[in-house]
DOKOL-995334 format. One record per residue (C-alpha): residue in one letter; x, y, z. Coordinates in steps of 0.25 Angstrom, whole numbers, plus 2048, in hexadecimal, padded with zeros to 3 digits. Layout:
DOKOL-995334
aXYZ ...
END
This chain:
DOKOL-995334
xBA31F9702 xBAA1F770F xBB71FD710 xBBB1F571C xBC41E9719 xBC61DF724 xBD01D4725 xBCC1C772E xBD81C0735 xBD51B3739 xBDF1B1746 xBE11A2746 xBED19D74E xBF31A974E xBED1B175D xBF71BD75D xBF91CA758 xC081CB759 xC101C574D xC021C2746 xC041C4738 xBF61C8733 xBF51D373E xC031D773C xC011D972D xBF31E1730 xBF91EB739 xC051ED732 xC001EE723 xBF81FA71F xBF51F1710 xBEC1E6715 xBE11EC710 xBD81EA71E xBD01F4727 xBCE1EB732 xBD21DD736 xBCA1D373E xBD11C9745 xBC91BC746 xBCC1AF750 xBC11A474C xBBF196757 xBBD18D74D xBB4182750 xBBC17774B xBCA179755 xBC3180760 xBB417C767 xBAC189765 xB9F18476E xBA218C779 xB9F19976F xB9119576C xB8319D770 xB7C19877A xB7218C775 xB7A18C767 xB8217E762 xB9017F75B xB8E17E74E xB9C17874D xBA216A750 xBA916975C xBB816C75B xBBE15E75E xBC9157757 xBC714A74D xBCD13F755 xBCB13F763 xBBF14A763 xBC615376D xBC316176D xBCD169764 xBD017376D xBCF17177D xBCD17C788 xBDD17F789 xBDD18277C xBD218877A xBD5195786 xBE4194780 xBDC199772 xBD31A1778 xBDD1AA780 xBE51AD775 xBDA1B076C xBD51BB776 xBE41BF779 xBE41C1768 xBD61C876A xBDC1D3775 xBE91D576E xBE21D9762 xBD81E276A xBE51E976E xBE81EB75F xBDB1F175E xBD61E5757 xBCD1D875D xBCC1C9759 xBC01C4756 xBBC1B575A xBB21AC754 xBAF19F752 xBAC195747 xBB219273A xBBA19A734 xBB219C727 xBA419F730 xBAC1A9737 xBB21B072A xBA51B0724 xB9D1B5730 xBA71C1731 xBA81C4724 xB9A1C4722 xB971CD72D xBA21D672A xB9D1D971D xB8F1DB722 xB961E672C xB9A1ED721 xBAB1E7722 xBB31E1717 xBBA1D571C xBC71D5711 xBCF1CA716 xBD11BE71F xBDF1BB725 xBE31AE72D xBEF1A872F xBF219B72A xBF218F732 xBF7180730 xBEC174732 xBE216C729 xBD5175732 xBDE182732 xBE2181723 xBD017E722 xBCD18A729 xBD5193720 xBCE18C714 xBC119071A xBC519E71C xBCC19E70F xBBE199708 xBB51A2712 xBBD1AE70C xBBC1AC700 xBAD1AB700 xBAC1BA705 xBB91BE6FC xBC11C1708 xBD11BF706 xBD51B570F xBE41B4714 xBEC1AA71B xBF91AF722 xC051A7726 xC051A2734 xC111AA739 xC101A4749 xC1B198745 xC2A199746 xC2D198738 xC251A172F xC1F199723 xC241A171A xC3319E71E xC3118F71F xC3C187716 xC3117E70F xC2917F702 xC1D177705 xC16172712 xC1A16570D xC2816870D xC2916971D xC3215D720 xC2D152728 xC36154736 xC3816073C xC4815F73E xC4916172F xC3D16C730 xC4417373B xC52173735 xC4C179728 xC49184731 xC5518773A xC59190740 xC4D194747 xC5019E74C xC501A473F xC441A173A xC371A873F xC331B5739 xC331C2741 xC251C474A xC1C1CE746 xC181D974E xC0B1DC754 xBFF1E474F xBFF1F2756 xBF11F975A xBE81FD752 xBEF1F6744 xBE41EC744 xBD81F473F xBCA1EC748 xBBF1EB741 xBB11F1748 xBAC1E7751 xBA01E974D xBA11E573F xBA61D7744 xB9A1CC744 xB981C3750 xB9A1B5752 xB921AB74A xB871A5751 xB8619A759 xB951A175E xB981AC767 xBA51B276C xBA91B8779 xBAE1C677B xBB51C1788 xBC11B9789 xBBB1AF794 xBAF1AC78C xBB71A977F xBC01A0787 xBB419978D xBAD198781 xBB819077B xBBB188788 xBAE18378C xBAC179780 xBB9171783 xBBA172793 xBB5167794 xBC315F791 xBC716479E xBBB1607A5 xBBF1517A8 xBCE1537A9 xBD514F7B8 xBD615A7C1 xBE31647BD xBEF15F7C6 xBF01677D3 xBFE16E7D0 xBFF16C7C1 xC021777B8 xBFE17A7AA xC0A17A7A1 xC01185799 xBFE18F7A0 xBFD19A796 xBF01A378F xBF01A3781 xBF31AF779 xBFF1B8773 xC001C0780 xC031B4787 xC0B1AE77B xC141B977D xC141B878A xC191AC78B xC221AD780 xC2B1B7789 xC291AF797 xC301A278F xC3C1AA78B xC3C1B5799 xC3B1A87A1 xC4619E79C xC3B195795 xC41196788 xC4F19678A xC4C189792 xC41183787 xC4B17A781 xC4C17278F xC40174795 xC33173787 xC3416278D xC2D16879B xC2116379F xC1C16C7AC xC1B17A7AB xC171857A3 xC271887A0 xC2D17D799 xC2A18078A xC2418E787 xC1518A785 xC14193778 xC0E187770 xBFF18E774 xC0219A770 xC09197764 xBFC18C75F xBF519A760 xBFD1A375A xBFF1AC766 xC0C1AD763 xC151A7759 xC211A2757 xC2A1AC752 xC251B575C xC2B1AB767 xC361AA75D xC3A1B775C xC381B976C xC421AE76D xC4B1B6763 xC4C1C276C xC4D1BA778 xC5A1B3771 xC5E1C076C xC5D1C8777 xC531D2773 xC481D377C xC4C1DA788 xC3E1D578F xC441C678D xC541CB792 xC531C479F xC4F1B6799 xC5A1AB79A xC621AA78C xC5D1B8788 xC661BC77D xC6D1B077B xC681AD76D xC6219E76A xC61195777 xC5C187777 xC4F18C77D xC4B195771 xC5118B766 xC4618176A xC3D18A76C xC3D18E75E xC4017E75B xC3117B760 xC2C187757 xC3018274C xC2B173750 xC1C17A751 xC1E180742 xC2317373D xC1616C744 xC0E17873C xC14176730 xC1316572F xC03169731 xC05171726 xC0D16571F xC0415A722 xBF715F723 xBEB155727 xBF514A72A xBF5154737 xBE914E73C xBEB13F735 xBEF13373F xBF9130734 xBFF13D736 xC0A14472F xC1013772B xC04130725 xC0512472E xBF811E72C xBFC110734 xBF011073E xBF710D74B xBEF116753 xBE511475D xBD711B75C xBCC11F762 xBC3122756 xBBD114752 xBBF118743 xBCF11B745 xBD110D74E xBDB105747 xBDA0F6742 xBE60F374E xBE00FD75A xBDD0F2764 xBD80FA76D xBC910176D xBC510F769 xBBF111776 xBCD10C77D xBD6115774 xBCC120779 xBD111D786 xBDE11C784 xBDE12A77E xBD5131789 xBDF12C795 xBEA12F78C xBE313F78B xBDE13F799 xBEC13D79F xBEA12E7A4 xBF412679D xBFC1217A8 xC071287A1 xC0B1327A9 xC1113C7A1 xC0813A796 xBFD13C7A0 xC021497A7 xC02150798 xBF514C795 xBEE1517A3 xBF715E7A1 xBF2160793 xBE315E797 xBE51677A2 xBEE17279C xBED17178D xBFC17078E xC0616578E xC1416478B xC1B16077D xC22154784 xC1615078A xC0E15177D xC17149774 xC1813E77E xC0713D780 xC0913D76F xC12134770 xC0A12B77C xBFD12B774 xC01129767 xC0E11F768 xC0B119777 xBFB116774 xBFA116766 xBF0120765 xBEC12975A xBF513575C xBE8141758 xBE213E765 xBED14476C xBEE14F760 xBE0151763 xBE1151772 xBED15C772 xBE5163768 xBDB164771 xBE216677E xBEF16F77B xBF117D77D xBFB17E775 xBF4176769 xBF917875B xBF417174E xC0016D747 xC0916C755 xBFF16375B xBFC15A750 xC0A15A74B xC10157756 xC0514B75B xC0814374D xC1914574F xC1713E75E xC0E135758 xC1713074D xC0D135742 xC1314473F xC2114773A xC29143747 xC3613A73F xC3613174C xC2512D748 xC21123750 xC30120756 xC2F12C75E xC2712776E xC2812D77A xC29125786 xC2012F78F xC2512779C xC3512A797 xC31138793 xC2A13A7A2 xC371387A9 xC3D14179E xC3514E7A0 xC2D14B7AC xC3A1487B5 xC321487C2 xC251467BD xC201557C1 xC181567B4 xC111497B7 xC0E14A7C3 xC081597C2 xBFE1547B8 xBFB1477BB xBF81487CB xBF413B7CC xC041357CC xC081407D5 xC0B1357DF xC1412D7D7 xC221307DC xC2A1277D0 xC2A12D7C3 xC271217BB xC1B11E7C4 xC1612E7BF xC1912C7B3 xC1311F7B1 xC0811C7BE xC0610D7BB xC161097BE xC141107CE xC141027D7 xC070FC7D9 xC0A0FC7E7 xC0B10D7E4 xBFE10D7E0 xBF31107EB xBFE11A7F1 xC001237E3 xBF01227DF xBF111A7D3 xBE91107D7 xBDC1117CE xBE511D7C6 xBE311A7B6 xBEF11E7B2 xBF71137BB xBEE1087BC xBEC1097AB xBF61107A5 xBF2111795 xC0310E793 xC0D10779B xC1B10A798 xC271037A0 xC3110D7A0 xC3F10C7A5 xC4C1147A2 xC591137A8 xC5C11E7B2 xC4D1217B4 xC4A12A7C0 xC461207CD xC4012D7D1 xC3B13B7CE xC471417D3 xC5113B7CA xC501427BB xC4F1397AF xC5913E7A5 xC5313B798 xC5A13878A xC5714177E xC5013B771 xC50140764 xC4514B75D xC3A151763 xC34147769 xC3E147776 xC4213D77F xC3B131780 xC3412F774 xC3A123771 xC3A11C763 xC3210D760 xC34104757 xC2D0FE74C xC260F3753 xC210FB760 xC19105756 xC0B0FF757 xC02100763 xC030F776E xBF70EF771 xBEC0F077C xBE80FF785 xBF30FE78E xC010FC788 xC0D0FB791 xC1C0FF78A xC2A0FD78F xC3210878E xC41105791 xC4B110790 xC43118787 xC3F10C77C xC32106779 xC2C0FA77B xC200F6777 xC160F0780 xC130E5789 xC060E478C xBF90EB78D xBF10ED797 xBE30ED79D xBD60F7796 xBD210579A xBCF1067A8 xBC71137A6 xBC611F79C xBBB125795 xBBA123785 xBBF12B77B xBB313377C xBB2137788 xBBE13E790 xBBD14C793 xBB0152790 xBB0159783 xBBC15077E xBBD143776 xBB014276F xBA8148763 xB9F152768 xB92154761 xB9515E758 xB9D155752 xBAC15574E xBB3162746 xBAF160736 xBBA15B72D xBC415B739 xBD1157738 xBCE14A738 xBC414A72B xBC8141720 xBCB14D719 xBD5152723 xBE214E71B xBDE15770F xBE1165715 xBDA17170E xBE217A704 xBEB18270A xBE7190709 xBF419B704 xBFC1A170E xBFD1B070C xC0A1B4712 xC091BF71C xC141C971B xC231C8718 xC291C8728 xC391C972B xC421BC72F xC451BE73D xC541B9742 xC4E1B2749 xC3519D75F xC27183765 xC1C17C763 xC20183771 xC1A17A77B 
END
């Protein structure tokens, strides 16, 4: 009988070995009961496309990775190096505490079971399998699946508490998931003050507490798979499937910048983490996180934290010795020492916006995925693509709303802001949270289109990308999810280009084709320049000015003749910002016709005039860049979340606390 006993830990979301509860409590327990631990990072099939690790001559015996609605893939190449940098800056750390990770692909119950297997047949006893729980209908699937796997080889299987949010689960002031209330003013005054709430960090494993087991004793990947021992070869493994997104977009803009600049990983994380603060970005946040250019205007954490690099209450409690003073590395940072500023109060206000975003996909479930959304609204007012979706009232064909919502993605609207994010997006993987509610907003309130395209786009595309925070926050835009304001709340994206785009830099610098224009509301909507203008600016034959996809007349008093003079914005109410303007009862259905032209007049809306001529140009839905938009021959993932079964979330399995940890006095959906 072997005398080994070795515990799987299944790193999910979770890439980091500092303040990592399942490490933490291996190194610093001598009663667990192990002899070696083994941790695990699986690519599974169904969130990431894994062809690129096949044997030379072998087929995936997987579907492709692609969503439900729109087919895109369900992680593009941004992402995809994001994830593969921090999974091999997880695999060095652990080296350095004389431990490794080990990478496969499948599902997680072919991988447990080929491991087990071949440990067993090495001679090792495999004892346990820890994970840390995650929230999601495939997430809360795949623990099911381990759950069942482990059982059939009579292996205990643990879930652990996701510790990377600001207010520990255990410290949440609510009884049942369903008790979470419906707007987030009353979730966040149940929780105040913040600064109070997050749980001390935990420390970091020293070298030599994680007992390795012999590599030797470790069975390869399953055929038809292999993995790379070299960094470049993984990242190309997991790039090469999906680059072909990329491979029809316009050039990138001479002299643009990426917002993103940033590898993944916790080295990084951490690095960045003290730049904010050494730097003036985080004393600055509260008036800057509405930026649009630049990597400085909000702190770009959101990657890391949607990996787990780091986690929120270690941003916290960096913010706390910051405030407090007690950091002599951070002493020559502006408002060091002088406790709470506006800066590090929002900071912590957006960390609390990405749990609550957690926690309603905990709430809601299924109806994360659903049209109707979080507020059941089953009124069919959506315009679709999918023939079997179209409803009674869609005038216009699937093969026109196809269009529509590939010049939409492709950055051709002849909205200018809305186009600038869009091109910035496919080229960077990053755009800004101003810019992203107002392409929610466009999509779903200005063209009537089902919102999931653009969830499925983002999901796609963003670096950044989140379960709960990008679904959550496309339904509350769209007027589906638990905004109070539903369908009242409509940016105006030509009012919010003279808010935040005062001199229209960030247009400009991402759609090159308008760096000509001189007058703000000729680049910010091409079509109103004089005709006379034409020829001498290059729109002549330019899309976006000879067939904009909206017409909005726009007039406010006191707006800038030109670029020089700044517009001076009023403020609105909630999270949605200025400019999102309310509409009445009656404006609420769907303009008629492709083209719709809208008057806005000091901020209100008025519903359209007339339509205007067909699609002059524009592949179908199915076409776009290669690789996206269509159903490739394997076929779509197996009871997705668009199955009709979708709504009906497995059991959810017990959570296993992980260890008693201190209150601490006392950091966004950081975007």
């Amino acid at each position: 009988m072997s005398s080994s006993n070795v515990l799987i830990y299944i790193v999910r979301h979770d890439l980091r070995v500092s303040d990592n509860p399942i490490l933490c409590h291996i190194a610093s327990t001598s009663d667990h009961g192990f002899t070696h631990i083994l941790p695990l990072y699986v690519l599974l099939p169904h969130q990431i496309e894994v062809s690129g690790f096949l044997k030379e001559g072998t087929q995936s015996p997987f579907p492709e990775a692609r969503g439900d609605v729109g087919h895109y893939w369900r992680c593009g190449p941004h992402r995809a190096r994001f994830i593969a940098q921090s999974i091999w800056n997880m695999k060095d750390n652990l080296e350095k505490l004389e431990n490794n990770l080990e990478i496969r692909v499948g599902t997680y119950d072919d991988v447990l079971r080929t491991l087990i297997d071949g440990l067993r047949e090495n001679g090792m006893n495999v004892g346990g399998v820890w994970a840390v729980g995650e929230e999601g209908f495939e997430e809360k699937r795949d623990e099911n699946a381990m759950s069942k796997t482990c059982s059939g080889f009579d292996v205990n299987f643990r879930i652990w508490v996701d510790e990377k949010y600001f207010v520990d689960d255990r410290d949440l002031k609510l009884d049942a998931s369903q008790d979470l209330p419906d707007v987030f003013t009353t979730y966040r005054k149940m929780m105040e003050p913040l600064r109070e709430k997050p749980r001390a960090t935990l420390p970091t494993p020293s070298k030599g507490t994680l007992p390795k087991l012999d590599e030797s004793k470790i069975p390869d990947q399953a055929s038809p798979f292999v993995i790379p021992s070299l960094y470049d070869s993984f990242e190309e493994g997991l790039l090469r499937p999906v680059s072909g997104i990329l491979s029809e977009a316009p050039p990138f803009p001479e002299g643009a910048k990426s917002a993103h600049p940033f590898r993944g990983g916790e080295d990084d994380a951490c690095t960045r983490l003290d730049y904010l603060i050494k730097s003036g970005g985080v004393y600055s946040y509260k008036n800057s996180r509405n930026g649009l250019l630049g990597s400085d205007f909000s702190t770009k954490l959101s990657a890391y934290l949607a990996q787990g690099c780091i986690t929120a209450r270690q941003v916290h409690e960096k913010l706390v010795k910051y405030e407090d003073g007690n950091e002599e590395s951070l002493a020559e940072s502006q408002g060091y020492g002088e406790g709470e500023n506006e800066g590090t109060k929002a900071i912590r206000f957006e960390l609390l916006w990405r749990d609550y975003m957690r926690l309603c996909n905990r709430k809601f479930k299924g109806k994360l995925f659903l049209r109707s959304g979080f507020r059941d609204d089953h009124a069919n007012k959506w315009k679709s693509a999918k023939a079997e979706e179209v409803a009674q009232d869609q005038e216009q064909s699937t093969d026109e709303v196809s269009k529509l919502v590939k010049r939409v993605f492709d950055g051709t609207t002849g909205m200018g802001l809305i186009d600038a994010s869009q091109r910035e997006l496919l080229h960077t993987g990053y755009t800004s949270n101003r810019a992203r509610q107002n392409v929610a907003s466009f999509l779903s309130k200005h063209l009537y289109i089902d919102w999931r395209y653009g969830a499925e786009w983002y999901e796609m595309l963003l670096v950044d990308y989140d379960v709960s925070s990008n679904w959550a926050n496309w339904q509350y835009v769209a007027g589906v999810g638990n905004d109070p304001r539903g369908e009242a709340r409509i940016f105006n994206p030509v009012k919010q280009a003279f808010d935040y785009d005062k001199d229209g830099e960030y247009v400009r610098a991402w759609v090159p084709e308008l760096r000509k224009l001189e007058k703000l509301e000729h680049v910010f909507q091409a079509w109103t320049t004089p005709k006379e203008d034409w020829e001498r600016f290059g729109l002549v034959g330019l899309e976006m000015a000879e067939d904009p996809i909206k017409k909005i007349d726009f007039s406010v008093e006191g707006k800038p003749k030109n670029s020089r003079r700044p517009f001076v914005r009023r403020r609105g109410q909630g999270r949605g910002g200025s400019g999102s303007t309310p509409q009445s009862a009656t404006t609420s259905q769907p303009p008629t016709g492709p083209n719709t032209r809208e008057k806005m007049v000091d901020g209100q809306h008025k519903v359209a005039e007339q339509p205007r001529g067909g699609f002059r140009s524009g592949r179908s839905h199915g076409g776009g860049y290669r690789g996206r938009g269509y159903r490739g021959p394997r076929g779509g993932y197996r009871g997705g979340r668009g199955s009709s079964g979708y709504g009906r979330p497995p059991p959810t399995l017990p959570v296993v606390p992980a260890h008693p940890a201190p209150q601490m006095a006392p950091a966004e959906q950081a975007q």
